[in-house]
OpenMM code with the backbone's topology and positions (N, CA, C; nanometers):
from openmm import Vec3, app, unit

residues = "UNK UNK UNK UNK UNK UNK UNK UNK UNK UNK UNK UNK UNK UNK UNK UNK UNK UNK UNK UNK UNK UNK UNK UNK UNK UNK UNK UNK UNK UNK UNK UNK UNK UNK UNK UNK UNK UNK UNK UNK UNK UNK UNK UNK UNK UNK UNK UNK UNK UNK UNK".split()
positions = [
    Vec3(0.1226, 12.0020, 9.7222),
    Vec3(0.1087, 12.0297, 9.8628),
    Vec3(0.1805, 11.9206, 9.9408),
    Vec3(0.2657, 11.9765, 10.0250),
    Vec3(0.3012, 11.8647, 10.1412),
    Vec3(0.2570, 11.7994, 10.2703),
    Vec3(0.2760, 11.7018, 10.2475),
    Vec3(0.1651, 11.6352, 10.3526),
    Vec3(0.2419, 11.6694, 10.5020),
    Vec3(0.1450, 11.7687, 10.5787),
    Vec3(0.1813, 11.8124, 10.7178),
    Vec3(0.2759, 11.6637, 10.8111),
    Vec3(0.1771, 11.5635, 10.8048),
    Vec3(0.2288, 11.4680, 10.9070),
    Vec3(0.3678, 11.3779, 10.8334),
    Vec3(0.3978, 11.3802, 10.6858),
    Vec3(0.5026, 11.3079, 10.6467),
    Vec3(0.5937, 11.3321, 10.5480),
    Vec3(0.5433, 11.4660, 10.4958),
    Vec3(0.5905, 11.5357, 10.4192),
    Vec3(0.5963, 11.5445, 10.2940),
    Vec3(0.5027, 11.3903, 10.2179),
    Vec3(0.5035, 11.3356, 10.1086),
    Vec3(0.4825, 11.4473, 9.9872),
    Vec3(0.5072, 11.4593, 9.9175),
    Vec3(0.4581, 11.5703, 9.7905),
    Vec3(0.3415, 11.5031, 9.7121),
    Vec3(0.2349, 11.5894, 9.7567),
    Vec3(0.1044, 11.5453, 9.7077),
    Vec3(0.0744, 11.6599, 9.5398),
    Vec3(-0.0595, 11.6204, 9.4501),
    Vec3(-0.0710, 11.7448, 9.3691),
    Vec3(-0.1631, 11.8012, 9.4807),
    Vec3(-0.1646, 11.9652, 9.4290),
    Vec3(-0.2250, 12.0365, 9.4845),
    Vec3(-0.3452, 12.0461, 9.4798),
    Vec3(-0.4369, 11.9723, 9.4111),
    Vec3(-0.5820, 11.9047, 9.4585),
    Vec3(-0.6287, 11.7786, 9.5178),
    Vec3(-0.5417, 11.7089, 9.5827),
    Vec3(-0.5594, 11.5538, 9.6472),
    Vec3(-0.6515, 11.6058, 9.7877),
    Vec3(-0.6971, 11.5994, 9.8410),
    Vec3(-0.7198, 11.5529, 9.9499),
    Vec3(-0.6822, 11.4654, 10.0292),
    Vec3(-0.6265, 11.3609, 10.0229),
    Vec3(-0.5708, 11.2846, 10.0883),
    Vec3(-0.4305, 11.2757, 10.0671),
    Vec3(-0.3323, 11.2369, 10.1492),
    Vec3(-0.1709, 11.1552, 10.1461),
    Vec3(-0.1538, 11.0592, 10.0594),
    Vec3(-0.1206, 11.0454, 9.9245),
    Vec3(-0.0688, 10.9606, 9.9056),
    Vec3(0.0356, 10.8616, 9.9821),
    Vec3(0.0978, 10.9327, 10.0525),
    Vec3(0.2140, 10.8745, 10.1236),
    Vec3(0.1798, 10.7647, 10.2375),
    Vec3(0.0848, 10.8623, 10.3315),
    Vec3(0.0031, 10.7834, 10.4391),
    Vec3(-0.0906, 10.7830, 10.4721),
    Vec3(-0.1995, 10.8152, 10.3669),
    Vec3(-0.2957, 10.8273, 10.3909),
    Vec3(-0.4143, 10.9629, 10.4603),
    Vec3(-0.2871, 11.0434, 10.5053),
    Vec3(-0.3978, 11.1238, 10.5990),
    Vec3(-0.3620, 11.2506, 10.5140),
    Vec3(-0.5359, 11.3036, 10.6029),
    Vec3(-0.5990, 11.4011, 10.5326),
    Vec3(-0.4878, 11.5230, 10.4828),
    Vec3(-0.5546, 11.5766, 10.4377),
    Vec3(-0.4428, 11.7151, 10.3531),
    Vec3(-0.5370, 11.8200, 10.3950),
    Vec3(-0.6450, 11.8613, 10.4253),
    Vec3(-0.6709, 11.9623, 10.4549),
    Vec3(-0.5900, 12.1240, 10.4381),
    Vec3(-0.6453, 12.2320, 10.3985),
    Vec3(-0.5491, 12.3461, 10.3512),
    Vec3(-0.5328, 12.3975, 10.5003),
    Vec3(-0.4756, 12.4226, 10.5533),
    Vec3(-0.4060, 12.4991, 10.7003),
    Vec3(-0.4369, 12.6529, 10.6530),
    Vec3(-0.5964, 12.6848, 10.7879),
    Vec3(-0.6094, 12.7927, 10.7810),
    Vec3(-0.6172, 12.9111, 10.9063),
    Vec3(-0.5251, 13.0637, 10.9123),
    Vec3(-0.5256, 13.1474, 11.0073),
    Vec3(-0.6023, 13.1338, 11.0897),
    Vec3(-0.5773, 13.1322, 11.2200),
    Vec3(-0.7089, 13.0983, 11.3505),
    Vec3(-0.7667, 13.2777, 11.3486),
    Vec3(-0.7069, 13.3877, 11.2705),
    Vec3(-0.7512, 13.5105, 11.2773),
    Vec3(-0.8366, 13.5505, 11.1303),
    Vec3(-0.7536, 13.5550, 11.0832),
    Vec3(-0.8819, 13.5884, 10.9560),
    Vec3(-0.8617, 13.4665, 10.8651),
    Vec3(-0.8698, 13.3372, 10.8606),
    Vec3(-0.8619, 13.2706, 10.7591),
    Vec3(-0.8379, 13.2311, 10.6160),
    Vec3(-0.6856, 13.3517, 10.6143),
    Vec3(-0.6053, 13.3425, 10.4633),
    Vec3(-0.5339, 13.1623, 10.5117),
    Vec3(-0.5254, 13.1075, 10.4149),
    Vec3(-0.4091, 12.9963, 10.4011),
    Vec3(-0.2623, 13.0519, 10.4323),
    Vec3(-0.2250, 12.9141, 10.5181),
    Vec3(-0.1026, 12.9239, 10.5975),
    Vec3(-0.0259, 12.7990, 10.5533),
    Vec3(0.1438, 12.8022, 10.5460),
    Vec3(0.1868, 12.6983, 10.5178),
    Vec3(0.2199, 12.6379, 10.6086),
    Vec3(0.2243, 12.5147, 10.5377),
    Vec3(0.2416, 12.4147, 10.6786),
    Vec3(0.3976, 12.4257, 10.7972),
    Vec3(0.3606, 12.4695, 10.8967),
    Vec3(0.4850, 12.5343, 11.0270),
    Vec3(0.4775, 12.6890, 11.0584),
    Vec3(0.3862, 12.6634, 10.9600),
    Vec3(0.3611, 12.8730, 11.0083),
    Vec3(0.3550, 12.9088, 11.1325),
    Vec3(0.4625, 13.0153, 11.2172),
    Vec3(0.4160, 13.0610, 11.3003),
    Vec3(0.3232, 13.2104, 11.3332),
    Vec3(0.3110, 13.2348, 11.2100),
    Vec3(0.2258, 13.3204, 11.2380),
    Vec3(0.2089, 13.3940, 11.0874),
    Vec3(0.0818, 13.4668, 11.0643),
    Vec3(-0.0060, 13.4313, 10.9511),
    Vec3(0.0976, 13.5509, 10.8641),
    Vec3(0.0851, 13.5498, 10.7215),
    Vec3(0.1505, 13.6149, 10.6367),
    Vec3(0.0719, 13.7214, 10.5799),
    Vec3(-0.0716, 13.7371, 10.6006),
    Vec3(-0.1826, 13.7712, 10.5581),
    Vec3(-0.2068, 13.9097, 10.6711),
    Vec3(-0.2621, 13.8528, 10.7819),
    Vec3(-0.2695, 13.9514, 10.9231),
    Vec3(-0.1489, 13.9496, 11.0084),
    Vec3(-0.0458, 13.8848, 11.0205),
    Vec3(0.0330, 13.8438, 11.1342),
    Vec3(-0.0141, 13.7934, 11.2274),
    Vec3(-0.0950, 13.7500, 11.3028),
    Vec3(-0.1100, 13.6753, 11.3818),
    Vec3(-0.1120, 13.5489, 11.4070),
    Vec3(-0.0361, 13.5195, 11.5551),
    Vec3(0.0465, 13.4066, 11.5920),
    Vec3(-0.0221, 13.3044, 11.6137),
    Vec3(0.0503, 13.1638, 11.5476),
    Vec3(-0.0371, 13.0621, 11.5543),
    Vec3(0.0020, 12.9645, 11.6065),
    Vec3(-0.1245, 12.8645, 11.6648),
    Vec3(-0.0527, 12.7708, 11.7834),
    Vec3(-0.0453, 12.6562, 11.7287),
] * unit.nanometer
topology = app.Topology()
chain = topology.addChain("A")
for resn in residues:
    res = topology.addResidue(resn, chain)
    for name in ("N", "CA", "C"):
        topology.addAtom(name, app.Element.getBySymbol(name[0]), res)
């Protein structure tokens, strides 16, 4: 997983940045809550647009 704020390549169970520390959290649809990748503008799951 890539870290949203730095882009670091984390494994895909870290929770945290190796890189800088911050959180990794999975980025989820503000509509039905499938996982979204990180810059999504809008969901791949429902389509709906995300801010």
């Amino acid at each position: 997983m890539a870290c949203p704020a730095c882009r670091t390549a984390n494994a895909a169970t870290a929770r945290f940045c190796q890189g800088c520390g911050g959180a990794l959290a999975p980025l989820r649809c503000i509509a039905c809550n499938a996982d979204l990748a990180a810059g999504a503008k809008f969901c791949g799951a429902c389509g709906a647009p995300q801010q």
